[in-house]
C-alpha positions as CSV (number, residue, x, y, z in Angstrom):
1,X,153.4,88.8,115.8
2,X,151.1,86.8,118.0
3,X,150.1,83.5,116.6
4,X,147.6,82.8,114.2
5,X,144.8,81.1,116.0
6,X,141.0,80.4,115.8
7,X,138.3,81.4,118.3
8,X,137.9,79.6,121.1
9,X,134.9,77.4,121.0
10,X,134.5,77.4,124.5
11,X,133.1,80.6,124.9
12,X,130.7,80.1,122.0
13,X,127.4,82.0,123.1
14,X,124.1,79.8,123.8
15,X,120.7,81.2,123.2
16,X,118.9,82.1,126.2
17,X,116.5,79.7,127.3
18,X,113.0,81.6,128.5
19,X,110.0,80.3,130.4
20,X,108.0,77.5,128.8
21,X,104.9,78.8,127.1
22,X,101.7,77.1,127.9
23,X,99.6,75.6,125.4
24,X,96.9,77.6,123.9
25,X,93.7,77.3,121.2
26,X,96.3,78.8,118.9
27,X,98.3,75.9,117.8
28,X,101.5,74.7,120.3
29,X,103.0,77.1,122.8
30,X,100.4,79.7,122.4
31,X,101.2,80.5,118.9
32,X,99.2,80.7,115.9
33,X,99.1,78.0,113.5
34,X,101.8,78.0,110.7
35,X,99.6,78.6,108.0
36,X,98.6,81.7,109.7
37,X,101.6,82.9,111.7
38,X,103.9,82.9,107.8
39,X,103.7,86.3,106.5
40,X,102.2,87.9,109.0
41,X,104.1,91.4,109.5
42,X,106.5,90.1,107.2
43,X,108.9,92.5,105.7
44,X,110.4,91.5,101.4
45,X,113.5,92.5,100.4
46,X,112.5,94.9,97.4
47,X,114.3,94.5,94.2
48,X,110.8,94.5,91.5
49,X,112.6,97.8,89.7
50,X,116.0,97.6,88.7
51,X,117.6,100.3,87.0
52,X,121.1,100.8,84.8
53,X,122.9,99.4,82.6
54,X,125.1,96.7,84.8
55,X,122.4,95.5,87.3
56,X,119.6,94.8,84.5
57,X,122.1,92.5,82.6
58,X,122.7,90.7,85.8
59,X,119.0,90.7,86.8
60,X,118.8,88.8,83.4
61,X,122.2,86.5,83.0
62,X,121.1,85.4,86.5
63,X,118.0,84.5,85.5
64,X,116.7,83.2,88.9
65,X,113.6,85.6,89.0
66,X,111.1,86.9,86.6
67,X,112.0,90.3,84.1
68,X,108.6,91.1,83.5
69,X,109.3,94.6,81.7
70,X,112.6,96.6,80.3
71,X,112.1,100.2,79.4
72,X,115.2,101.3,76.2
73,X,115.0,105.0,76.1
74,X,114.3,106.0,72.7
75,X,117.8,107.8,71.4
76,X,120.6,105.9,73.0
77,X,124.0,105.2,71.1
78,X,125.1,102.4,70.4
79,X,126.7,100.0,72.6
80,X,127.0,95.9,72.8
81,X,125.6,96.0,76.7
82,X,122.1,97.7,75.5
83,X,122.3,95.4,73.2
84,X,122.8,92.4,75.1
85,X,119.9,93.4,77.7
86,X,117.5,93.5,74.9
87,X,118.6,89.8,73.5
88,X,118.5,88.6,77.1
89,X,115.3,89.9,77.2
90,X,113.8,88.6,74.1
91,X,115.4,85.3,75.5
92,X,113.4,85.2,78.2
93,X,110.1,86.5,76.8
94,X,110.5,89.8,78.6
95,X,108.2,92.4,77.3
96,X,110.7,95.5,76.0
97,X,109.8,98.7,75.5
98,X,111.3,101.3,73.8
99,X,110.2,105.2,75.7
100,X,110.8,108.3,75.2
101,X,113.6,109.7,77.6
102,X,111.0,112.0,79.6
103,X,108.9,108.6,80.2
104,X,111.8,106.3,81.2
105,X,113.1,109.1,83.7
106,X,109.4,109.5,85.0
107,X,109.4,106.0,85.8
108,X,113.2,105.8,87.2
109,X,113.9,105.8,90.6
110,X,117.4,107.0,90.2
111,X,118.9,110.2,89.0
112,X,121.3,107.8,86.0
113,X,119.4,105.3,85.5
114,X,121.4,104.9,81.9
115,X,118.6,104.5,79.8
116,X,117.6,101.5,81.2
117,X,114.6,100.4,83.4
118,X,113.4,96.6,84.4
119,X,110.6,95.2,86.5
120,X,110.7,91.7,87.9
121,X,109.4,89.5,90.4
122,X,111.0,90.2,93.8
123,X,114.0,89.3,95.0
124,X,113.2,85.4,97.3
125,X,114.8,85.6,100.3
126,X,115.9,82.1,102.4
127,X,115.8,80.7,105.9
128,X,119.6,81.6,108.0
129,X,119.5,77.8,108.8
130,X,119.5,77.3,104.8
131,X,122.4,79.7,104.7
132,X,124.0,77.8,107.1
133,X,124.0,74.7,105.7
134,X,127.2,72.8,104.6
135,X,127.3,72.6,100.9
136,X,125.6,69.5,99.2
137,X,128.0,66.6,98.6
138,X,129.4,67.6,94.5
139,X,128.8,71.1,94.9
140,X,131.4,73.6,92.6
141,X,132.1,77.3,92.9
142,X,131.4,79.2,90.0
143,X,135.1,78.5,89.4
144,X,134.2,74.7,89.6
145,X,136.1,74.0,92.6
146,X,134.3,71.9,95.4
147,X,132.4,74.4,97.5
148,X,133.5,75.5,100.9
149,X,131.7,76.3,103.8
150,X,129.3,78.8,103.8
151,X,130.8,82.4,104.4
152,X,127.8,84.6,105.0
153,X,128.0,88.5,105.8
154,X,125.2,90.1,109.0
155,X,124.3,93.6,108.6
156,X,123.2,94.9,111.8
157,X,121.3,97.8,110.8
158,X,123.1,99.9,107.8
159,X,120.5,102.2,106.3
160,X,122.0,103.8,103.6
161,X,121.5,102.8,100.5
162,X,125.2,103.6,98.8
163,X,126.5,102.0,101.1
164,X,124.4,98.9,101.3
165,X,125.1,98.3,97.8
166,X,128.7,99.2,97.8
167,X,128.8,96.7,100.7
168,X,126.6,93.9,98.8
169,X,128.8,94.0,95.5
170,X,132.2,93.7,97.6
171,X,130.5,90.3,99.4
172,X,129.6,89.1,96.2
173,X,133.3,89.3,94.5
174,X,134.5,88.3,98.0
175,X,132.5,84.8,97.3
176,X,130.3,85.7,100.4
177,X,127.9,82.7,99.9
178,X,124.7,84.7,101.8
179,X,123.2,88.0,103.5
180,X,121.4,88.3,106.7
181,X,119.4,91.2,107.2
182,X,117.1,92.4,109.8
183,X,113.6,93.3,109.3
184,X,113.6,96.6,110.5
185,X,115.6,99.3,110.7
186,X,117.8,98.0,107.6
187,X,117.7,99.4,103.8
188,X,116.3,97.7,101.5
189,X,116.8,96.6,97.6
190,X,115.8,100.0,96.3
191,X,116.5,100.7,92.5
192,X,119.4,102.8,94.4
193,X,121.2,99.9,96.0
194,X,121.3,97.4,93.1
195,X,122.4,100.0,90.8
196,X,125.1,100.4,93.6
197,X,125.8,96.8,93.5
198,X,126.3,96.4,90.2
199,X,124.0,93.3,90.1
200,X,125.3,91.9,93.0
201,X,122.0,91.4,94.5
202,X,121.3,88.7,92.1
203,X,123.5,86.5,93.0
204,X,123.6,86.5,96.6
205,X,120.8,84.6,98.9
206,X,119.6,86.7,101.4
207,X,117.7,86.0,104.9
208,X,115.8,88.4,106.9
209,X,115.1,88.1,110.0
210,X,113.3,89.3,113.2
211,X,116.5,90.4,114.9
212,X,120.4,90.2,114.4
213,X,120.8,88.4,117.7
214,X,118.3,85.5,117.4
215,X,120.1,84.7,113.7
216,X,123.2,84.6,115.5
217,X,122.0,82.3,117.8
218,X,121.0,80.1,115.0
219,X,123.9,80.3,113.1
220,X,126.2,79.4,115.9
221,X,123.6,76.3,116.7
222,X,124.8,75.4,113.1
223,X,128.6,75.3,113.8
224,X,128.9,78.9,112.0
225,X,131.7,81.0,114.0
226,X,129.9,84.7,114.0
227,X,133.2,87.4,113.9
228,X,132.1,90.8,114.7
229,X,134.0,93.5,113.3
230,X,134.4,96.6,116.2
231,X,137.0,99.6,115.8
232,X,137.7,98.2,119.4
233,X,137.8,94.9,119.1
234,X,140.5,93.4,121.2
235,X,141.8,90.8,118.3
236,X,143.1,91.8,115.2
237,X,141.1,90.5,111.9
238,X,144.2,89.0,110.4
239,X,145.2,87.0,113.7
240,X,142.0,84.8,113.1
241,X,143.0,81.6,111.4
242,X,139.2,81.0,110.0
243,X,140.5,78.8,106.7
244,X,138.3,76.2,106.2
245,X,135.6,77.5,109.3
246,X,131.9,78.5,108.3
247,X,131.8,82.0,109.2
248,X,130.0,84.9,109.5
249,X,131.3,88.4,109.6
250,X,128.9,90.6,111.6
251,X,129.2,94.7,110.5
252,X,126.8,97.5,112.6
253,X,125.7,100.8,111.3
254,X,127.0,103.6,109.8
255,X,126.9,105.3,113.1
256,X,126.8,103.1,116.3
257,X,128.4,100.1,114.8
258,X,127.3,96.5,116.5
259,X,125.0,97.1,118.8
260,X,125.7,96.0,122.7
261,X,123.5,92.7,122.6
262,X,124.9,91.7,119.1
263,X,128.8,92.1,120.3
264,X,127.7,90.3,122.9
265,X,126.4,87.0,121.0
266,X,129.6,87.5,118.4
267,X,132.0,84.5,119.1
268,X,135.1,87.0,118.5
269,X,135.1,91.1,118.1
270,X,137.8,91.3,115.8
271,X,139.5,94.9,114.4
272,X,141.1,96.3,111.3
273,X,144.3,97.5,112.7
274,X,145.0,101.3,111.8
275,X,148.1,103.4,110.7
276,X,146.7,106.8,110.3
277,X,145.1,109.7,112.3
278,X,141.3,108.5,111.9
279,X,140.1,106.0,114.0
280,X,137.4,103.9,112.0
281,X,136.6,103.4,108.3
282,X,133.4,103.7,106.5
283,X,131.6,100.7,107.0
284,X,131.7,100.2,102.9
285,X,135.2,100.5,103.3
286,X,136.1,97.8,106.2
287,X,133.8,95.5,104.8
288,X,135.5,95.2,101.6
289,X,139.0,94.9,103.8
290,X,137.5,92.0,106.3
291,X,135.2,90.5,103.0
292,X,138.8,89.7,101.6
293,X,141.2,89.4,104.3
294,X,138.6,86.0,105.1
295,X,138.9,85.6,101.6
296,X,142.4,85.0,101.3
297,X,142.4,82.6,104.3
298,X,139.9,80.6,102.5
299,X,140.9,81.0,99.2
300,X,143.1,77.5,97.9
């Protein structure tokens, strides 16, 4: 086996450097003023209905946004997580409801939403350079071990909401620290994909951003090696020696994968080496083997 060895830093890619934009009335380098310029076009993450059993309790143990609203359907048995929701609830000073099953699944978004329905504030998203950042001097896991360096997951375009989710919850017990998302042509936090994630969303920070590229651009300014994972990718995953590194695994879509001009700002295209007849795995399905395999390297 080939030795175990880190990228090389060398051929870390630079952002581009475009023409110099004159000054115009609109603030510096043509653009409009900050106070303007935030928020225009901008794209949320979702997240203000959250449906089931599992992701409401998180919603509510994580307790980092708003429960405005949870819908009980009228009729359910017993059992100790329905009844935890509604004590979290009352906690909090959540207004709950108690509907008739016709009027919970009118409002539901999903088709087993498990007699459970909540509406919160949406889900705040972050700056990638915040991601990026080393943790604070102090700062525990949720074990209460020091905190490593960041170990953030960017989704270059998957649509689909199982998978999204699937995808979110396996970063999330992985210890991925943060998600960067693009703006368009990305799922959002539909009811579907936090009922997929089992909550997941709710402890994860998340980042949108204009484009994939640009984010990796900024990530690499902030000493974060970006690893993009490509069927064809001419290093296997488990070569890189990434223990200790900030890093980012970059994943494409379902269909395409990375696209050309994000493979081509990855520091490293690295593979999952396969045995069988196929030749790739769903993109739910290598993300929870790299998630791990980075893991395990990290992991003490």
């Amino acid at each position: 086996m080939a030795p175990v060895s880190r990228p090389d830093r060398s051929r870390r890619p630079r952002p581009r450097q475009g023409p110099a934009r004159r000054q115009g009335p609109r603030g510096s380098g043509g653009r409009p003023p900050a106070s303007t310029a935030q928020g225009r076009g901008k794209v949320g993450l979702g997240g203000e209905q959250v449906e089931g059993r599992q992701a409401v309790r998180e919603l509510l143990l994580a307790g980092r946004r708003r429960t405005r609203t949870v819908m009980i359907a009228k009729g359910l048995d017993p059992a100790p997580i329905v009844e935890h929701i509604v004590e979290l609830a009352r906690e909090q000073r959540a207004a709950v409801r108690e509907v008739s099953r016709s009027e919970l699944d009118a409002t539901a978004r999903t088709e087993a939403p498990q007699g459970v329905v909540a509406r919160a504030d949406p889900l705040p998203d972050v700056e990638v350079a915040e991601l990026a950042a080393a943790p604070r001097q102090g700062a525990v896991d949720r074990d209460g071990r020091p905190a490593g360096a960041p170990f953030l997951l960017a989704l270059d375009g998957i649509t689909d909401p199982g998978n999204f989710g699937a995808v979110l919850r396996t970063a999330e017990c992985a210890g991925v620290t943060g998600v960067v998302l693009p703006r368009h042509r990305s799922a959002r936090i539909t009811p579907t994909v936090a009922k997929a994630a089992a909550g997941a969303v709710e402890h994860l920070r998340f980042a949108v951003v204009p484009g994939i590229p640009s984010a990796l651009c900024t990530l690499s300014s902030h000493d974060v090696w970006t690893v993009g994972l490509d069927a064809a990718g001419p290093r296997p995953l488990h070569d890189l020696d990434l223990a200790g590194e900030a890093v980012a695994l970059v994943l494409g879509s379902e269909g395409r994968g990375l696209s050309r001009l994000v493979a081509q700002r990855c520091d490293v295209l690295a593979s999952i080496p396969l045995r069988g007849t196929l030749g790739s795995l769903n993109v739910a399905a290598a993300a929870a083997v790299a998630c791990f395999e980075i893991a395990r390297r990290r992991w003490p």
